[in-house]
C-alpha positions in Angstrom: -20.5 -89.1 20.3 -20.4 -85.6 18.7 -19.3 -85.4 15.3 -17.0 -82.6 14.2 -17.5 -80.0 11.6 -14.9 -79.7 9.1 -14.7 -76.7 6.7 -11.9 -75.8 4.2 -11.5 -71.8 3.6 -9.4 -70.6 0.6 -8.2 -66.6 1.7 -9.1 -67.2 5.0 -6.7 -65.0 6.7 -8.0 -61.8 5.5 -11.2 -59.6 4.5 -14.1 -61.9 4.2 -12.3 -65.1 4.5 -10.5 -63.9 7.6 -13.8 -62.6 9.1 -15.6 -66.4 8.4 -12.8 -67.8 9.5 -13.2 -66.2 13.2 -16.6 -67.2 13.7 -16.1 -70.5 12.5 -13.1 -70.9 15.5 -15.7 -69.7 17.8 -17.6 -72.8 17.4 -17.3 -76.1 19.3 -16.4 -79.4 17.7 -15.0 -77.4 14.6 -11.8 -78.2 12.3 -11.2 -75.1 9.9 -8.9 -75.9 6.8 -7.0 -72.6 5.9 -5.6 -72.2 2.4 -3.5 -69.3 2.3 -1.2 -67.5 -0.3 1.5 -67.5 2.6 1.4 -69.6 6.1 4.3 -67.5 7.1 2.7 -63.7 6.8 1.3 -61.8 9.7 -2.3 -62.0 9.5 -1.9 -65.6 9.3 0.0 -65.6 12.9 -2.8 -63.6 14.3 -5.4 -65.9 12.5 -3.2 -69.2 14.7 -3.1 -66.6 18.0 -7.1 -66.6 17.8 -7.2 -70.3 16.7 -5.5 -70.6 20.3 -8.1 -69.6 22.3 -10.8 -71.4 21.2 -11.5 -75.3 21.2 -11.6 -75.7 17.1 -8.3 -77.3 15.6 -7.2 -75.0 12.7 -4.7 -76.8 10.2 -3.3 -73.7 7.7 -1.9 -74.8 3.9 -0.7 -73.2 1.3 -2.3 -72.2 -1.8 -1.5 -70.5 -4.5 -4.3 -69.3 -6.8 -2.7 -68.9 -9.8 -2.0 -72.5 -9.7 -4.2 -74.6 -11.6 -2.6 -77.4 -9.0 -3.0 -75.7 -6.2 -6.1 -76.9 -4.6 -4.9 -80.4 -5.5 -2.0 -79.9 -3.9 -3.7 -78.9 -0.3 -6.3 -81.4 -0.5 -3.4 -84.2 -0.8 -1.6 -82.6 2.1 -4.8 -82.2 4.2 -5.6 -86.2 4.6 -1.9 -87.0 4.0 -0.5 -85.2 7.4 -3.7 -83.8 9.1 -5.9 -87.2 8.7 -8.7 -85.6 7.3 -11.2 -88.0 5.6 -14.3 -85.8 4.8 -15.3 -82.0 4.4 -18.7 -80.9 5.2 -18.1 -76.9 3.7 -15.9 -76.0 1.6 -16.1 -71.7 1.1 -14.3 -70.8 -2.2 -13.3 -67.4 -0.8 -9.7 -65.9 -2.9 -10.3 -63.5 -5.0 -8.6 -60.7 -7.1 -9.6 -57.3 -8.0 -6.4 -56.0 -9.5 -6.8 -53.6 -12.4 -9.7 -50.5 -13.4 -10.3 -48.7 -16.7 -12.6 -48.2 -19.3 -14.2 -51.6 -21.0 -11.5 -51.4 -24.5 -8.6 -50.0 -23.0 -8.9 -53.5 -20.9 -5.7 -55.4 -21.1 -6.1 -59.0 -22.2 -3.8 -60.1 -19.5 -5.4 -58.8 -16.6 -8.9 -61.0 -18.0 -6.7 -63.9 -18.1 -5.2 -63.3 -14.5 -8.9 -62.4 -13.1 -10.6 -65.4 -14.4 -7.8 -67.7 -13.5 -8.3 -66.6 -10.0 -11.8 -65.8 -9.6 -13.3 -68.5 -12.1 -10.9 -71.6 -12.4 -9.6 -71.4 -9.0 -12.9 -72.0 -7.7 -13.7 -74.9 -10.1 -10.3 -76.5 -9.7 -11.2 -76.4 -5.9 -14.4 -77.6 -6.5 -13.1 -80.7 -8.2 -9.9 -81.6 -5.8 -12.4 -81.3 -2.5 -15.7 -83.3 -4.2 -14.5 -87.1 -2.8 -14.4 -85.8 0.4 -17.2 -83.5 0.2 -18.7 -86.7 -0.9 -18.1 -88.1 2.2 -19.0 -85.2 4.0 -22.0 -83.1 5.4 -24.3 -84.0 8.4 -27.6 -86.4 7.5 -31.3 -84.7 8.0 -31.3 -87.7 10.3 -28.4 -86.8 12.1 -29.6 -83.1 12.4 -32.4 -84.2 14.3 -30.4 -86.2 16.9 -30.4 -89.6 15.1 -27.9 -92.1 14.1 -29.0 -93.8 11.1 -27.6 -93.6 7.5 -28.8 -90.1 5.8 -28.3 -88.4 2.3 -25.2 -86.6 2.9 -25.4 -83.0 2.3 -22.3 -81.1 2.3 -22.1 -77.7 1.2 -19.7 -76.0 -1.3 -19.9 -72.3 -1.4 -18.7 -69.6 -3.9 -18.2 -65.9 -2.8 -19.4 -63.9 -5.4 -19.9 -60.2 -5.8 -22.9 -58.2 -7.2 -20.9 -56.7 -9.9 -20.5 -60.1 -11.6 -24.3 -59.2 -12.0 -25.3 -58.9 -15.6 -28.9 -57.2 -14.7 -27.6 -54.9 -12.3 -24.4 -54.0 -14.2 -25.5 -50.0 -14.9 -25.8 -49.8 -11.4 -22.0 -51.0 -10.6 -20.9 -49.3 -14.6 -18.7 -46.4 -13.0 -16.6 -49.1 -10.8 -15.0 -50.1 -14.1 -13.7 -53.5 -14.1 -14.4 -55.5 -16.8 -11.9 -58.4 -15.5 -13.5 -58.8 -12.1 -17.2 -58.7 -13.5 -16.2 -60.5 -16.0 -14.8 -62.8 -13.6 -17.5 -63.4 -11.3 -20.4 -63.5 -13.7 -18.3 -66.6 -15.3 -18.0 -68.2 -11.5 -21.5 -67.5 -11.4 -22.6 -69.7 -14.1 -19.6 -72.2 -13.5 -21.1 -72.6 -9.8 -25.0 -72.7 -11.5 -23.4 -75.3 -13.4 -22.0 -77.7 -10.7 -25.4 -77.2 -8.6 -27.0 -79.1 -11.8 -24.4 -81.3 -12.3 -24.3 -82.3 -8.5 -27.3 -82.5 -7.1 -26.6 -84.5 -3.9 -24.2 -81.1 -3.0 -25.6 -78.0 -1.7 -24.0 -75.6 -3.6 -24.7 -71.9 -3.6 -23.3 -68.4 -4.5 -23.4 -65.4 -2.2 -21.7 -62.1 -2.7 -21.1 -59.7 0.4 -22.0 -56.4 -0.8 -20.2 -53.2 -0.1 -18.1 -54.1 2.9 -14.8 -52.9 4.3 -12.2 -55.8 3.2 -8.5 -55.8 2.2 -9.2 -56.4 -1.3 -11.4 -53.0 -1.6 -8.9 -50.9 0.8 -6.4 -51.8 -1.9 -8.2 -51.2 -4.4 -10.5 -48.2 -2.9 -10.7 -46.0 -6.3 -13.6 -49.2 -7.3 -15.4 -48.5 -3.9 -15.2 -44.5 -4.7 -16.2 -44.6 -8.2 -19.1 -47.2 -7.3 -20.2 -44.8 -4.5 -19.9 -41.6 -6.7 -22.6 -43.2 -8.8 -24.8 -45.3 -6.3 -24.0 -42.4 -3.2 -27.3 -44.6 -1.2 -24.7 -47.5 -1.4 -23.2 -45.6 1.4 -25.7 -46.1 4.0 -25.4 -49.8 3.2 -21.9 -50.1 3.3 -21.7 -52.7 6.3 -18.8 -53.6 9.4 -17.6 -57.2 8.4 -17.8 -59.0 11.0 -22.0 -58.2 10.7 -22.1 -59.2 7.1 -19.9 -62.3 8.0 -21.8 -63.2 10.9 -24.9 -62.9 8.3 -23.6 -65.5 5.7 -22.3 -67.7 8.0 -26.1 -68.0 9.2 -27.7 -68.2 5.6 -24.3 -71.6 4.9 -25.5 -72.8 8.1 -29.1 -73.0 6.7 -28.6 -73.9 3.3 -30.2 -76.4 1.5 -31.1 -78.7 -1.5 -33.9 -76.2 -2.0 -31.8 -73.0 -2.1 -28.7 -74.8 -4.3 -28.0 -73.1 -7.0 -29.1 -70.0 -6.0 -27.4 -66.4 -5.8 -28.1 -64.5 -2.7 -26.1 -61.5 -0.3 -25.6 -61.9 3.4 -29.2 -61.3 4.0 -30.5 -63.5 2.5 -31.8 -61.4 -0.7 -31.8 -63.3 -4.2 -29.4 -61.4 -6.5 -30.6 -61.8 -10.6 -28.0 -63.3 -12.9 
């Protein structure tokens, strides 16, 4: 009997959450998990309209990012009314990117606000998902056709960006946002952290790159000012649904070996 694959998305009904989301429907003997902000807004109507015409069984919860409870909260209602028992990849996906300006004029709030999104959120959904993560992931034996008892390996994932890049900071230094880098370089070592602290979890960071999303179109004047200084960032400036289709393949082929590591959608290592 064919087992099915169960992943749990948080932003999955928009920019690169929306775009994993899609390709993750398009596959057979699939349950997506989607936390969203609101199950009521539009782009998650469309997101149930293409859940409709595939096969995979999409169960959409809300989540609230700010909310240190939030993940908790999904979790509880996920095996509670949807009976599910085990998750084999979790994708830590919400993000903010809500304020720009030079490094001192940065207002202590907006740290606060970026890091409780882009940092905690992602550790608090970490912890509420790791019994059934435990209980999750497809065996090296099952892989290969068999049906005995494996080491489980299921797969938690942190999307990350290459501004929370300390070593390549002077390349991003004109974007100006001290709370998202910030941000992100602290989920970077926070995810380094778990891959040590749970080794019997693949657990990796990847960050998209320059990519059209919701979260730049809003907030285009980073993209512009990153592009002003890096203008060869242009010509790699890639359609989603490429660069999704790309780390889809590299969380498909993850493994003990790469955990812990830091790449983009193709594959390149990112330093710390």
């Amino acid at each position: 009997m064919t087992s099915t694959t169960t992943y749990l998305i948080t932003g999955a009904n928009r920019g690169i959450g929306r775009g994993l989301a899609e390709h993750i429907l398009a596959r057979p003997n699939t349950t997506l998990i989607a936390l969203v902000r609101n199950p009521e807004d539009e782009s998650v109507k469309s997101l149930r309209s293409a859940a409709a015409e595939t096969t995979a069984k999409l169960i959409v919860l809300p989540y609230e990012a700010t909310d240190h409870h939030a993940a908790e909260k999904a979790v509880a209602l996920a095996q509670r009314d949807h009976g599910i028992t085990r998750l084999d990849v979790v994708i830590a996906n919400a993000g903010v990117l809500s304020w720009r300006g030079p490094t001192i004029d940065t207002p202590p709030g907006e740290i606060l606000k970026h890091v409780t999104v882009n940092t905690i959120g992602p550790l608090r959904l970490f912890r509420a998902c790791l019994p059934l993560m435990q209980r999750g992931g497809k065996t090296d034996i099952e892989e290969r056709g068999g049906h005995e008892e494996g080491e489980p390996s299921a797969k938690f994932i942190a999307i990350s960006s290459v501004i929370g890049s300390t070593e390549r900071l002077p390349q991003f230094h004109a974007a100006q946002t001290l709370p998202y880098g910030l941000s992100k370089a602290a989920l970077n070592h926070t995810t380094r952290k778990l891959s040590v602290d749970h080794p019997d979890l693949i657990i990796e960071l990847f960050t998209p790159g320059p990519v059209s999303t919701d979260l730049m179109r809003d907030f285009s004047s980073v993209l512009q000012a990153a592009l002003k200084a890096n203008p060869q960032l242009a010509d790699r400036f890639m359609p989603l649904d490429k660069v999704t289709e790309g780390l889809l393949a590299l969380i498909d082929t993850a493994t003990k070996e790469t955990s812990g590591g830091f790449r983009d959608w193709k594959g390149e290592v990112i330093p710390w």
